[in-house]
N, C-alpha and C positions, 0 to 999 in steps of 0.2 A: 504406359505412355504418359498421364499426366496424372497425378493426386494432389490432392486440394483436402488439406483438413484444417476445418477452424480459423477460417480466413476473415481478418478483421480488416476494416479500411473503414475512416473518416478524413473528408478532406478539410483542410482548415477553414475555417468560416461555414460550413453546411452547417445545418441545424439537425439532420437523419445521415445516419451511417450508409455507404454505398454496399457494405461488407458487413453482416452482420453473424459471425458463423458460419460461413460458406462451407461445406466441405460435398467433395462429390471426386470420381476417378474415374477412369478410362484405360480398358487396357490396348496394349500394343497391337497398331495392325488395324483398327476398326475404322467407320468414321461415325465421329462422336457431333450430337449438336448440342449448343450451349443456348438453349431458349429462354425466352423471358420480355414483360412489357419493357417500356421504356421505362429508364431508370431503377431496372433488378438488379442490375450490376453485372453484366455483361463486358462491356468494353473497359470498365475497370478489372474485374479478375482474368481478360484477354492483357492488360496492361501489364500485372501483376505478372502472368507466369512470360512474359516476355522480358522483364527484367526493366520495363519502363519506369514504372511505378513500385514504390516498394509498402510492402502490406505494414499495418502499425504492429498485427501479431498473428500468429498463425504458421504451416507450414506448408510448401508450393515443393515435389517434385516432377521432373520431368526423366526422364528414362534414368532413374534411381539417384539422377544429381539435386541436388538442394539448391534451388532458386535464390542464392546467395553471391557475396563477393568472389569469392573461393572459385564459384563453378559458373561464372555468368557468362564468360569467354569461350567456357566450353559448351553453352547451351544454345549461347547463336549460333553457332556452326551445325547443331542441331534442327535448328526451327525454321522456315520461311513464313514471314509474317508478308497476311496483306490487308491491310487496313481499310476503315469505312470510307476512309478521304483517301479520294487518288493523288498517290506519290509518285507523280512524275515532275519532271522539269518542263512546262509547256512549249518553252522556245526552242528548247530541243526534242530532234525527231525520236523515233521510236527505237529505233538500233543506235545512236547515242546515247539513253535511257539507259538501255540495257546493257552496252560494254561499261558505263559507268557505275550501275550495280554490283554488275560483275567482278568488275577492280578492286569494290568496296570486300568482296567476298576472298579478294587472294586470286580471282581466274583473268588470265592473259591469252592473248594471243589465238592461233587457231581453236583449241578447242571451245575455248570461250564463242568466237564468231560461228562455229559449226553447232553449237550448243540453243545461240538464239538466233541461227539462219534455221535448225530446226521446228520450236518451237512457234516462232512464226508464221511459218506454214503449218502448222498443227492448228493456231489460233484464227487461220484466214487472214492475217496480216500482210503475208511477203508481199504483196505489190502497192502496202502504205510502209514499209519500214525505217524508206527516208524521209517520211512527213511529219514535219512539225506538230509534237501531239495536241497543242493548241486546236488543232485542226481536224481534232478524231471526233468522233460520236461518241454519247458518253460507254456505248458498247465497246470499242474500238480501245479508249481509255480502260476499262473495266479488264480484258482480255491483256494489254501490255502490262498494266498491275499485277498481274497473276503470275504474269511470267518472268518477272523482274525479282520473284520470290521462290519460284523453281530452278534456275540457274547454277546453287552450285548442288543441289540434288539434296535437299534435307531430309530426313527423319520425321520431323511434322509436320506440316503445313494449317497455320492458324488463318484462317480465313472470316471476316469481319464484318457481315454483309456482302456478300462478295456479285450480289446480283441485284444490289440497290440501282434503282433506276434507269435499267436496261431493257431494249429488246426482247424481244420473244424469243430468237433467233439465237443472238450471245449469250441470253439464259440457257437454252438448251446445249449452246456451244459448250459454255462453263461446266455443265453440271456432269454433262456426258465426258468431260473430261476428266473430272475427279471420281468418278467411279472409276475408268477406267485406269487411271495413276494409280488409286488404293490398289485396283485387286492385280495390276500387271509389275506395278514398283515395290508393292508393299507397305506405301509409307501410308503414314496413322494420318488422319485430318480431324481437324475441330472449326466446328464452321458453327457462326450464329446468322440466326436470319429472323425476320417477321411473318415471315413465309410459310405456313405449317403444314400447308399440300406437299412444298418442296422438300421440308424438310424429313414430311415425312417418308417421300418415296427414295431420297438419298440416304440419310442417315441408318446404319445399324444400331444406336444406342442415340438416346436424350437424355439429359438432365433440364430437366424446366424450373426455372430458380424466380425468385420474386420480395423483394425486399432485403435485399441480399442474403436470401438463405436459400437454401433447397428447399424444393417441395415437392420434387418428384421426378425418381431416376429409372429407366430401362428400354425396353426395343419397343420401339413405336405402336408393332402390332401388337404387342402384351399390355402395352399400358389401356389400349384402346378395347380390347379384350375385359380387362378388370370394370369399365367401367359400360355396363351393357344401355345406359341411358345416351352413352354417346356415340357418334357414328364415327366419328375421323380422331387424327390431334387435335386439329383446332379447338372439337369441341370439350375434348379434354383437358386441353392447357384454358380457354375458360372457365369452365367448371372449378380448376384451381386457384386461376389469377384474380375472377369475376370479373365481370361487364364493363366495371367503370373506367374511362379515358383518361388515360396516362399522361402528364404531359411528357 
């Protein structure tokens, strides 16, 4: 699904690399998480294999294509990204949002509308669809961002925080629904979170990264297993990050 070997990244003017060595991989089919404090470099190597951000050195594939000019066109059509910042248009409603993602994707007409008249109602939306998302909770917003990125049916789904600042309710809504996508659709996801209960009861495999390197990759119960001092993740991605507050 995605490999990551020796991934460099310095942004101009920083003084510390955000990317220093990165490498770590994931195969097809799983759902992988990409943990780490603030400023491990997370949303920068989510940026990298999106094609946002380009690495200074190193090599990014995603289902055997190379993270380059050559294959960048062909790796969107691949991936559904959903970001830490909600990407919506606020003045427009929520099924506006959506056919205009859509269009952005190549999809028209009926199946497009039967696709997020779906979805919708999967999410608990259908009787807010024509409201201005201005107007949504940030749950509400959270749930049309997800589906604004399953529409035209991808291969990964990169998810960015995807449970920042919500409910109890559309946490559980969310989560239940990407297990359910991985194991009934097959498609592979990569989710980061600060969350390490959540991550740990969703994710089939971690990489916990910190200074932009790796520091340690496998299934939650194993990693937790090796280290008999500790009782959960959390207290294992401690143990590796240490105590001190990140900014």
């Amino acid at each position: 699904m995605v490999s990551v070997q020796n991934l460099h990244k310095t942004y101009r003017g920083a003084l510390e690399p955000s990317l220093s060595g990165l490498s770590f991989s994931f195969p097809q089919g799983r759902i992988a998480g990409l943990l780490g404090p603030n400023g491990a470099g997370k949303t920068t190597t989510i940026s990298i294999l999106c094609g946002l951000v380009k690495a200074d050195s190193g090599d990014v594939r995603l289902f055997d294509l190379h993270q380059d000019a050559h294959h960048r066109e062909a790796i969107k059509k691949l991936i559904g990204i959903v970001p830490q910042q909600i990407a919506l248009f606020p003045q427009l409603s929520a099924w506006e949002n959506l056919v205009y993602f859509g269009n952005l994707y190549g999809l028209k007409g009926k199946p497009l509308y039967a696709s997020i008249a779906t979805y919708l109602q999967r999410f608990g939306l259908e009787s807010a669809g024509k409201k201005e998302v201005y107007k949504f909770s940030g749950g509400m917003k959270r749930r049309t961002n997800i589906i604004a990125a399953l529409l035209h049916n991808p291969k990964l789904l990169i998810l960015d925080e995807p449970t920042a600042g919500v409910d109890v309710q559309s946490r559980n809504m969310i989560l239940q629904f990407l297990k359910e996508y991985n194991r009934q659709q097959g498609v592979s996801i990569l989710y980061t979170s600060h969350l390490l209960e959540e991550a740990q009861s969703l994710c089939d495999e971690v990489a916990i990264i910190d200074q932009g390197r790796l520091v340690l990759q496998g299934q939650p119960s194993q990693l937790v297993q090796q280290h008999p001092e500790c009782r959960n993740l959390e207290e294992v991605f401690l143990h590796h990050t240490g105590l001190a507050v990140r900014d």
